[in-house]
DSSP file (Angstrom, degrees, kcal/mol; ACC not computed):
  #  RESIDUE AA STRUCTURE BP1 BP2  ACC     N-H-->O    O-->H-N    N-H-->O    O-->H-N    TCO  KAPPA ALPHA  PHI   PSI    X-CA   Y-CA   Z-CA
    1    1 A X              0   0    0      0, 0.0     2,-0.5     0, 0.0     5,-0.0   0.000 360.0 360.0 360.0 138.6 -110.4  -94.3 -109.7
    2    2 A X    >>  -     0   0    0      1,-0.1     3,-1.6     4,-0.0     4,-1.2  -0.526 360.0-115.6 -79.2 120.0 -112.2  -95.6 -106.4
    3    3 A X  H 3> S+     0   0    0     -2,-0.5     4,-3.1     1,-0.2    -1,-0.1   0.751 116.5  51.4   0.3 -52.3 -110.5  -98.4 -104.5
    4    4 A X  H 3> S+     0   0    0      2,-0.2     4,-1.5     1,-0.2    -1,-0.2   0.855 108.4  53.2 -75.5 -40.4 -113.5 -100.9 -105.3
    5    5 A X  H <> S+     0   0    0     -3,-1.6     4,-1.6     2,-0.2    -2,-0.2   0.842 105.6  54.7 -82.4 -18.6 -113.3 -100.0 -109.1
    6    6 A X  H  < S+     0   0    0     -4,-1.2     4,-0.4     1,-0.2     3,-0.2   0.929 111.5  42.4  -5.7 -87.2 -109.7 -100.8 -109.2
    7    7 A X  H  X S+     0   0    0     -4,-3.1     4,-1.7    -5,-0.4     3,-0.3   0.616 106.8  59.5 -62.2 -14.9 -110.2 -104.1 -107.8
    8    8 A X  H  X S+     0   0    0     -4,-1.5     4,-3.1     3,-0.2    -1,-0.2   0.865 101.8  58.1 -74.2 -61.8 -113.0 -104.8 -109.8
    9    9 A X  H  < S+     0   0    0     -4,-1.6    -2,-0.2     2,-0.2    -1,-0.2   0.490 109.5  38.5 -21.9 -48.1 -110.9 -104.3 -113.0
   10   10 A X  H  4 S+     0   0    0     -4,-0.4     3,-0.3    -3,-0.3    -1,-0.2   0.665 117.0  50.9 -90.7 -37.4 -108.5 -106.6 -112.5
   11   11 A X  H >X S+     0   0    0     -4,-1.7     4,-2.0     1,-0.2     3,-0.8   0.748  92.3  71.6 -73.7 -23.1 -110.7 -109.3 -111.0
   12   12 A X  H 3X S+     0   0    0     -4,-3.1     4,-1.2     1,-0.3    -1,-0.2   0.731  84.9  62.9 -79.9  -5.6 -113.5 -109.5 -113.4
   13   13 A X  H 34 S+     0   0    0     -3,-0.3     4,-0.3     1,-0.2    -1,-0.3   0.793 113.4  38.0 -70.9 -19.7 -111.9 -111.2 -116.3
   14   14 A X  H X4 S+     0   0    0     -3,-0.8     3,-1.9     1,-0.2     4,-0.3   0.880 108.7  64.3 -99.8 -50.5 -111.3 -114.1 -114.0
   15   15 A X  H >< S+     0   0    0     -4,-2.0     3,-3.3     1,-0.2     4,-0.4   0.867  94.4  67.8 -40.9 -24.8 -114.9 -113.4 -112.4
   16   16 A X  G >< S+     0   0    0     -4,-1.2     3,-0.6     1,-0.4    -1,-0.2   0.807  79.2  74.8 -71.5 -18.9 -116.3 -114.3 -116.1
   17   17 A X  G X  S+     0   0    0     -3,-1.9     3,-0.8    -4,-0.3    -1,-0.4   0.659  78.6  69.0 -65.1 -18.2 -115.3 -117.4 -115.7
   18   18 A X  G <  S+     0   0    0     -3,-3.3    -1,-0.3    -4,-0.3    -2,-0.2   0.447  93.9  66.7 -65.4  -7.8 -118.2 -117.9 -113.4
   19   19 A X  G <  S+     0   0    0     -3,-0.6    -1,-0.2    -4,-0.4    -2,-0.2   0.774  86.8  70.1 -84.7 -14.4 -120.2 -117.5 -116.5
   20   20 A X  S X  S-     0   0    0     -3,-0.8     3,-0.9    -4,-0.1     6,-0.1  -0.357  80.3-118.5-115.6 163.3 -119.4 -120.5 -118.6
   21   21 A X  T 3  S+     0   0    0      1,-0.3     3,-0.2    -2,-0.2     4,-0.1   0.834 111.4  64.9 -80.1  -7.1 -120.2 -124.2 -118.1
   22   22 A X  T >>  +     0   0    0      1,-0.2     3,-1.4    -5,-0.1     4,-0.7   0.406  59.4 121.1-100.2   5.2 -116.6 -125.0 -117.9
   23   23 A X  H X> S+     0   0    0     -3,-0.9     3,-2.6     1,-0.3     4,-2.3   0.804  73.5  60.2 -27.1 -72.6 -116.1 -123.0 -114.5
   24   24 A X  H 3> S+     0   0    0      1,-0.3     4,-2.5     2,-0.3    -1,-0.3   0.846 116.1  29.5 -26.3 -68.5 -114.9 -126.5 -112.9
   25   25 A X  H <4 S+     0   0    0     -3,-1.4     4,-0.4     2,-0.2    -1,-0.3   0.502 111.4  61.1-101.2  20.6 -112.2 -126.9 -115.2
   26   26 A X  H << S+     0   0    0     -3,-2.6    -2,-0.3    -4,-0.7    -1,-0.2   0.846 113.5  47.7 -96.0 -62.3 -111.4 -123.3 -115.9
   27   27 A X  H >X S+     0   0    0     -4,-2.3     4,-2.8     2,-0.2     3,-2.0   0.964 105.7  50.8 -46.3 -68.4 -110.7 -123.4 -112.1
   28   28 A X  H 3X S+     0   0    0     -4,-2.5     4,-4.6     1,-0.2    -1,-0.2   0.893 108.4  53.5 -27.5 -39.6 -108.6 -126.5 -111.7
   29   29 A X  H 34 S+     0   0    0     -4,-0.4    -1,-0.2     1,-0.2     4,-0.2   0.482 108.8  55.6 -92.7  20.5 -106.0 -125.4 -114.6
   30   30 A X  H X> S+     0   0    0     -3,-2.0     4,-2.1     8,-0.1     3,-0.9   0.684 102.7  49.3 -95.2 -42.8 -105.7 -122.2 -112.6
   31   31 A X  H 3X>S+     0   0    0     -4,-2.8     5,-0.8     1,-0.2     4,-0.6   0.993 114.6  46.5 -54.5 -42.6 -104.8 -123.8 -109.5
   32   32 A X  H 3<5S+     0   0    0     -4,-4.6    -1,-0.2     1,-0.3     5,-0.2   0.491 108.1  55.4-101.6  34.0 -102.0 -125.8 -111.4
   33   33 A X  H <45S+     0   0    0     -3,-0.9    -1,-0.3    -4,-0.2    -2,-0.2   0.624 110.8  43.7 -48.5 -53.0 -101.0 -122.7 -113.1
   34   34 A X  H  <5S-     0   0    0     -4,-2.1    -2,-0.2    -3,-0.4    -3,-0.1   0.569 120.7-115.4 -65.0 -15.2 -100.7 -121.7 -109.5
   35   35 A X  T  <5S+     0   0    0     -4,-0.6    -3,-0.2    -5,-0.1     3,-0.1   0.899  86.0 113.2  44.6  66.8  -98.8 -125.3 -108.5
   36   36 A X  S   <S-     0   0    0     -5,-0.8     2,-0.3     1,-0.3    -4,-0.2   0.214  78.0 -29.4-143.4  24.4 -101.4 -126.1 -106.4
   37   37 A X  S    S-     0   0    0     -6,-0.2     2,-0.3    -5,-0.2    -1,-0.3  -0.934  73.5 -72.5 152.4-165.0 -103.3 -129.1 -107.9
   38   38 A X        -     0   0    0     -2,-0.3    -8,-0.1     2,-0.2    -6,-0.1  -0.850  19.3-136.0-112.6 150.6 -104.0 -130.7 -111.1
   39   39 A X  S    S+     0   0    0     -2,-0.3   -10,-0.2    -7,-0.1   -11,-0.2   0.755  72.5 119.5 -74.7  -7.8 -106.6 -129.5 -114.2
   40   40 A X        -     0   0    0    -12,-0.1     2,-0.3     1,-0.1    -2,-0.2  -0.156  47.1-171.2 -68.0 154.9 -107.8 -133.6 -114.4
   41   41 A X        -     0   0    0      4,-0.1     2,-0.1   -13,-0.0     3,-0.1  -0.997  20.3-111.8-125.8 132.4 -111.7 -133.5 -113.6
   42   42 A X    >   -     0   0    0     -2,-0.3     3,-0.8     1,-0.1     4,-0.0  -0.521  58.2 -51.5 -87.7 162.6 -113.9 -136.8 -113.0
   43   43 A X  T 3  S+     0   0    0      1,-0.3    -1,-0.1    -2,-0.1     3,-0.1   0.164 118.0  40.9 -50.5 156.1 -116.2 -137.7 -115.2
   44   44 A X  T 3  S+     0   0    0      1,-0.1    -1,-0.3    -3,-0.1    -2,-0.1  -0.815 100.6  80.1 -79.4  24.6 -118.6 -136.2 -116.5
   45   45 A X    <   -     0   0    0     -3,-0.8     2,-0.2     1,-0.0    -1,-0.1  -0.440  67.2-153.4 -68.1 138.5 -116.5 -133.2 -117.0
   46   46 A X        -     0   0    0     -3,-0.1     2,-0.2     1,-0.1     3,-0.1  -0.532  28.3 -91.9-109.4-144.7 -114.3 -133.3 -119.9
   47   47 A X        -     0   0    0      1,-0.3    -1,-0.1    -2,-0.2    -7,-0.1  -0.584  47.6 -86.1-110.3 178.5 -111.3 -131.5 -120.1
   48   48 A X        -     0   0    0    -23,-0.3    -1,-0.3    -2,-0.2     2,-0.3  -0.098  46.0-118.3 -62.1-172.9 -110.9 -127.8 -121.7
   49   49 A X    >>  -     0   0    0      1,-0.1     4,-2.2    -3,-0.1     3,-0.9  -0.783  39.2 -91.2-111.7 163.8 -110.3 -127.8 -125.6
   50   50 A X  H >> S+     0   0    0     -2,-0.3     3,-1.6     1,-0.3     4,-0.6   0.759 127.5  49.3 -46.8 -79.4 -106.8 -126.2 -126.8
   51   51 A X  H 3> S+     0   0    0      1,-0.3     4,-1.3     2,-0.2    -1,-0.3   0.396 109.2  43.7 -73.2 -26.3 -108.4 -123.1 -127.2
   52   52 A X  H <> S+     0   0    0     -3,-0.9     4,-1.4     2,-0.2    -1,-0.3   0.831 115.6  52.0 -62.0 -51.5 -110.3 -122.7 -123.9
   53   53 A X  H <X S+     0   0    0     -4,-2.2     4,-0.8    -3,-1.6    -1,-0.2   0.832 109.6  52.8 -51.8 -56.3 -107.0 -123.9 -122.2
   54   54 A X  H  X S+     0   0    0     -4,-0.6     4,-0.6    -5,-0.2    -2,-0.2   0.782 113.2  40.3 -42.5 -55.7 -105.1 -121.2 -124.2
   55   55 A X  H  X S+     0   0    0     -4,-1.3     4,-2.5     2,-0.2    -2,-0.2   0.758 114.7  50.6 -82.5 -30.0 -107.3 -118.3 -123.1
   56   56 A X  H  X S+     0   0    0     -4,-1.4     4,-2.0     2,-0.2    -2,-0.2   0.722 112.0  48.4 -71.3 -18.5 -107.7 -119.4 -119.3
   57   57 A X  H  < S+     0   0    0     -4,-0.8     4,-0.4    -5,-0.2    -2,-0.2   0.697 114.4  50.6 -98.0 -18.2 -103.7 -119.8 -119.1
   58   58 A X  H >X S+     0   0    0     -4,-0.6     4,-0.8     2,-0.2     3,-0.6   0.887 110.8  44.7 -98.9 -21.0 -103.7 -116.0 -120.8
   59   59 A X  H >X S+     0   0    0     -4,-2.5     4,-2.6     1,-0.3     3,-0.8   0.960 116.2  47.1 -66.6 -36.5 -106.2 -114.4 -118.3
   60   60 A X  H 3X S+     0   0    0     -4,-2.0     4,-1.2     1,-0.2    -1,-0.3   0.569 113.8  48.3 -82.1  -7.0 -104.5 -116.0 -115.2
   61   61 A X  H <> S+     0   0    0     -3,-0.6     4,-1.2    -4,-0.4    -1,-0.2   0.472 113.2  45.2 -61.6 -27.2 -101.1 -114.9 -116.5
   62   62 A X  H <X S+     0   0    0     -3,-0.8     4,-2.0    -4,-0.8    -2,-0.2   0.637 113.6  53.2 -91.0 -56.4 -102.4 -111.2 -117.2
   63   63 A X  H  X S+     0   0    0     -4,-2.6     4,-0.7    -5,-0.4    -2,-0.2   0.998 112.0  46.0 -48.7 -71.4 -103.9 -111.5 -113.7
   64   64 A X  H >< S+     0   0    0     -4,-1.2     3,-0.6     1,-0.2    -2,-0.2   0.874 115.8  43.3   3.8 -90.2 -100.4 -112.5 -112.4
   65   65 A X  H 3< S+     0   0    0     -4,-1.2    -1,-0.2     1,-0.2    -2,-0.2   0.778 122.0  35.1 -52.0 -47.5  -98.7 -110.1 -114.0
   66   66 A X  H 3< S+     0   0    0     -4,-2.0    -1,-0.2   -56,-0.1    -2,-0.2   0.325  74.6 150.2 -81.6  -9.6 -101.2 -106.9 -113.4
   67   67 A X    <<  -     0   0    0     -4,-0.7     2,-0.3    -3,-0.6    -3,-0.1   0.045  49.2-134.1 -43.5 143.8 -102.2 -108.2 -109.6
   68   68 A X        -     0   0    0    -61,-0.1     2,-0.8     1,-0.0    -1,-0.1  -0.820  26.6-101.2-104.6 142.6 -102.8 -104.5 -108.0
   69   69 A X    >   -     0   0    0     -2,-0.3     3,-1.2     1,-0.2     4,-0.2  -0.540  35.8-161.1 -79.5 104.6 -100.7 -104.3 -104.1
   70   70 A X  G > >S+     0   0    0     -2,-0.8     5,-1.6     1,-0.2     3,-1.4   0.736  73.3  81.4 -80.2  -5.8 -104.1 -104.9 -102.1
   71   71 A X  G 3 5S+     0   0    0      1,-0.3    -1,-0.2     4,-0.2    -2,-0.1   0.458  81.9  55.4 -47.2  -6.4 -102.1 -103.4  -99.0
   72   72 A X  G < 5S+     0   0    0     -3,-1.2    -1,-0.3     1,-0.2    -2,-0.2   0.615 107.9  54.5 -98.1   0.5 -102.5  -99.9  -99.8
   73   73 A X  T < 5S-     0   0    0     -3,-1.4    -2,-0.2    -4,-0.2    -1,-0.2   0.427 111.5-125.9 -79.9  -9.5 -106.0 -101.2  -99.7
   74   74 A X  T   5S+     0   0    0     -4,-0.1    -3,-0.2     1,-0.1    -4,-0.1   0.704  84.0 106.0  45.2  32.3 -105.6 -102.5  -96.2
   75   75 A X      <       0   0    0     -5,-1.6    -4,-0.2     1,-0.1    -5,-0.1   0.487 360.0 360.0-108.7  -4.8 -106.8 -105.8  -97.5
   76   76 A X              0   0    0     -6,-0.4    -5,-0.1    -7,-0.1    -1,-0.1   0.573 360.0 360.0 -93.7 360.0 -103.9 -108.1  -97.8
């Protein structure tokens, strides 16, 4: 497997997120997954629904878990 398709692998499930109208708050509850901010959003955002919340909290957890050592990449 090529370097690029590697990375590619592991990042696009979290790239998908770029896809959805909720990107905004898909991002916040990953930062405070991360401890790095809060999910609240101002208006007129709402916030995710349980399920949405549920499925963002398992790709960044999966991400986590799977992160590939971008130093043999010379990228870290």
């Amino acid at each position: 497997m090529s370097r690029s398709t590697e990375i590619l692998c592991w990042f696009l499930p979290l790239l998908r997120l770029d896809t959805i109208p909720t990107l905004v708050q898909c991002i916040k509850f990953c930062e405070q997954l991360a401890g790095r901010g809060s999910e609240a959003t101002r208006a007129p955002r709402l916030p995710l629904i349980e399920e949405e919340n549920a499925r963002v909290e398992k790709l960044y957890n999966d991400a986590v878990a799977t992160r590939i050592d971008l130093s043999k990449f010379n990228l870290d």
